[in-house]
C-alpha positions in Angstrom: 49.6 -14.6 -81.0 49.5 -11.7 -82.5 52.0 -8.9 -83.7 50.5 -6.3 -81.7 52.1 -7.1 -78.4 55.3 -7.2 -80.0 55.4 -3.5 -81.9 56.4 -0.5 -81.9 54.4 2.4 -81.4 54.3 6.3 -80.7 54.3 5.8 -76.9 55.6 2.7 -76.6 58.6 3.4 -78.8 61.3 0.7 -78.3 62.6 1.5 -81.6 63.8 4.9 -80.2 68.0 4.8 -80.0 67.8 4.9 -76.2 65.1 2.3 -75.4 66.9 -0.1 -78.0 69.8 0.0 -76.1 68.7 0.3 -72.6 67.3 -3.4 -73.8 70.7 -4.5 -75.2 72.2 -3.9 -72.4 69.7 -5.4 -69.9 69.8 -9.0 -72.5 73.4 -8.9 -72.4 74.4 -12.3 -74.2 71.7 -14.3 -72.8 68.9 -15.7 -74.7 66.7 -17.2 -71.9 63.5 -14.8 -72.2 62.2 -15.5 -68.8 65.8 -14.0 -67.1 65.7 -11.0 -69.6 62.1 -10.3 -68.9 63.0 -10.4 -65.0 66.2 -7.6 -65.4 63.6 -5.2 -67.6 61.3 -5.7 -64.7 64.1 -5.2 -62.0 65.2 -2.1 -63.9 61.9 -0.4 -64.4 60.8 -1.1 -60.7 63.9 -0.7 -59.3 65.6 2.2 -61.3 62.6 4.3 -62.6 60.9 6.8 -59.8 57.0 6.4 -59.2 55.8 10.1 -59.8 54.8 10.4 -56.5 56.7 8.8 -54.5 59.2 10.9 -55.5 57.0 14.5 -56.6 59.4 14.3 -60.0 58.2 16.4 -63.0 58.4 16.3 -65.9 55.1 13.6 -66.1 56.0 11.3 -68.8 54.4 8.8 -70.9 56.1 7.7 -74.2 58.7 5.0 -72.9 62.0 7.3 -73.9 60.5 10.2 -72.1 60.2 7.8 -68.9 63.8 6.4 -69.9 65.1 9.6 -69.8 63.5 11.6 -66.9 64.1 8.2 -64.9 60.3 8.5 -63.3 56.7 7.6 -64.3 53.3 6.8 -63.0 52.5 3.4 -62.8 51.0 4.3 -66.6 54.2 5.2 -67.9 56.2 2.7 -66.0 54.2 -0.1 -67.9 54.9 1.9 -70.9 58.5 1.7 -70.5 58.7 -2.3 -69.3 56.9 -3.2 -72.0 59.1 -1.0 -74.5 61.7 -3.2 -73.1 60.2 -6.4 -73.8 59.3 -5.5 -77.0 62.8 -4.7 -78.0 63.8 -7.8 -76.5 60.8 -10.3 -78.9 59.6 -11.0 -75.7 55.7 -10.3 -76.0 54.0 -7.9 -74.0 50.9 -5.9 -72.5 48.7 -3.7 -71.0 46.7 -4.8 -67.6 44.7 -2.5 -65.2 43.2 -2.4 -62.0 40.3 0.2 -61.2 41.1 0.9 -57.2 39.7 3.2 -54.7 42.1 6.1 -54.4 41.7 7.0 -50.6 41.3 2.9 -49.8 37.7 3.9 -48.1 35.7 3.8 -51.6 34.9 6.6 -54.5 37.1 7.7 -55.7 38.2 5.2 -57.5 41.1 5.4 -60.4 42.5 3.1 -62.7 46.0 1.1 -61.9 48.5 0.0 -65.2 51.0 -2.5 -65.2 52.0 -5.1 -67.3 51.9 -8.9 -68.8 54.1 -11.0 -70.7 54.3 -13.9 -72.6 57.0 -16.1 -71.3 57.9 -20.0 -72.5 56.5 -22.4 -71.1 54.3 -20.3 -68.3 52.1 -17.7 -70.8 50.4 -14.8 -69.7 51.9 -13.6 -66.4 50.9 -10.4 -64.5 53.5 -8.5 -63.5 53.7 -5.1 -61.7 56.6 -2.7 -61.9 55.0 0.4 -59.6 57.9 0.2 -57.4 58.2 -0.5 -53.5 57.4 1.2 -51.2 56.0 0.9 -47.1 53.1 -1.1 -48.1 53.5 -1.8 -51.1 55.6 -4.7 -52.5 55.8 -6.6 -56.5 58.2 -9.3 -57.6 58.7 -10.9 -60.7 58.2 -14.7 -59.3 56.9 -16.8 -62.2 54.2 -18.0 -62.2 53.1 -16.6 -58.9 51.8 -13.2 -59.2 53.3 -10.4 -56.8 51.0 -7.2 -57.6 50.9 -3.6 -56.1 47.1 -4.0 -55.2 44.3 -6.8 -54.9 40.9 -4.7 -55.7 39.1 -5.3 -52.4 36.2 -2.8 -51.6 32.9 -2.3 -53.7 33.6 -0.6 -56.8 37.1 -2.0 -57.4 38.1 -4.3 -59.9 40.5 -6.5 -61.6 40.1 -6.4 -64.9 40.8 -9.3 -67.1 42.1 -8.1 -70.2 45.6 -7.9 -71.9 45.2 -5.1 -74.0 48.3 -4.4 -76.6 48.2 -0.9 -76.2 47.2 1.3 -73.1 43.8 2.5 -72.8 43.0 5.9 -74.8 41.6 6.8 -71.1 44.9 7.0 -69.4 46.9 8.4 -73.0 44.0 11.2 -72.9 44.6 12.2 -69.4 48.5 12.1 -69.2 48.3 14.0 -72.6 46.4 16.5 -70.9 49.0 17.5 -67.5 52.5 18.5 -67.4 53.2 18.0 -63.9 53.2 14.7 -61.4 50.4 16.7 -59.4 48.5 18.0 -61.6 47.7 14.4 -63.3 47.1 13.2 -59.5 44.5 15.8 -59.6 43.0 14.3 -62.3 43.4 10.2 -62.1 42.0 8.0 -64.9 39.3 6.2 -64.2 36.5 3.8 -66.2 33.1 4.1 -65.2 32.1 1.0 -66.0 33.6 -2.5 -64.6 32.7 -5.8 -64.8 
């Protein structure tokens, strides 16, 4: 496997003082990688604010920016569990999901979350949005307990564990400030497989 889904980078930054210790404290003394990859994942769904559930500024990205501010799209939430991970050796990427954004058909946006590579189970797909009415994840190895399950014409699952998050969603979070402006403004990928 490669190194990639185990660095450091600008936005995922679990070499910053903060994220590094967020992790610490979330391993404690154990060294079982499946039960530390479960409290990252119950801390980021948990503990860090969806954007618009809660209409929280500033919109973040880099993982310490999400740390800090306590809220993130589902983007930056992925950002932030897999900043955690990361810190812990505990392999991890990017997934997406390209979904209608009114359920009824176009628009459609992209969807971020997360897998990681756990002993003895490998890739698993996990989903730290947050809860909501509706809306439900788990971290349940290996069952899978996502937001979403593309459904309509147009949506998508798509396949790939990517080791860093698409330029598409970096471009368009680099290019808002606020939680509504960037819902103005989804990222989406015109073409799906």
């Amino acid at each position: 496997m490669s190194n990639a889904y185990l660095r450091a980078t600008g936005v995922i930054d679990h070499d910053h003082p903060s994220v590094a210790a967020k992790a610490r404290a979330l391993r404690g003394d154990r060294s079982d990688p499946v039960a530390i990859a479960r409290d990252c994942f119950l801390f980021v769904r948990g503990e860090i604010t969806h954007s618009v559930d809660a209409r929280a500024n500033p919109l973040t990205c880099r993982a310490s920016d999400v740390l800090r501010h306590g809220t993130g799209y589902c983007f930056a939430k992925s950002h932030l569990l897999a900043a955690l991970l990361r810190a812990n050796a505990i392999p991890a990427g990017f997934c997406y999901q390209r979904l209608s954004i009114d359920d009824n058909g176009p628009p459609f946006s992209l969807h971020g979350f997360n897998a990681v590579d756990l002993p003895g189970i490998g890739w698993h797909r996990v989903d730290p949005r947050g809860n909501r009415p509706g809306v439900f994840t788990d971290f349940t190895p290996p069952l899978e307990v996502l937001a979403y399950q593309p459904k309509l014409p147009g949506e998508a699952d798509l396949a790939d564990i990517h080791a860093d998050p698409l330029p598409v969603v970096l471009e368009h979070l680099a290019a808002h400030t606020t939680w509504d402006g960037f819902l103005a403004d989804l990222p989406d990928l015109r073409c799906v497989r």
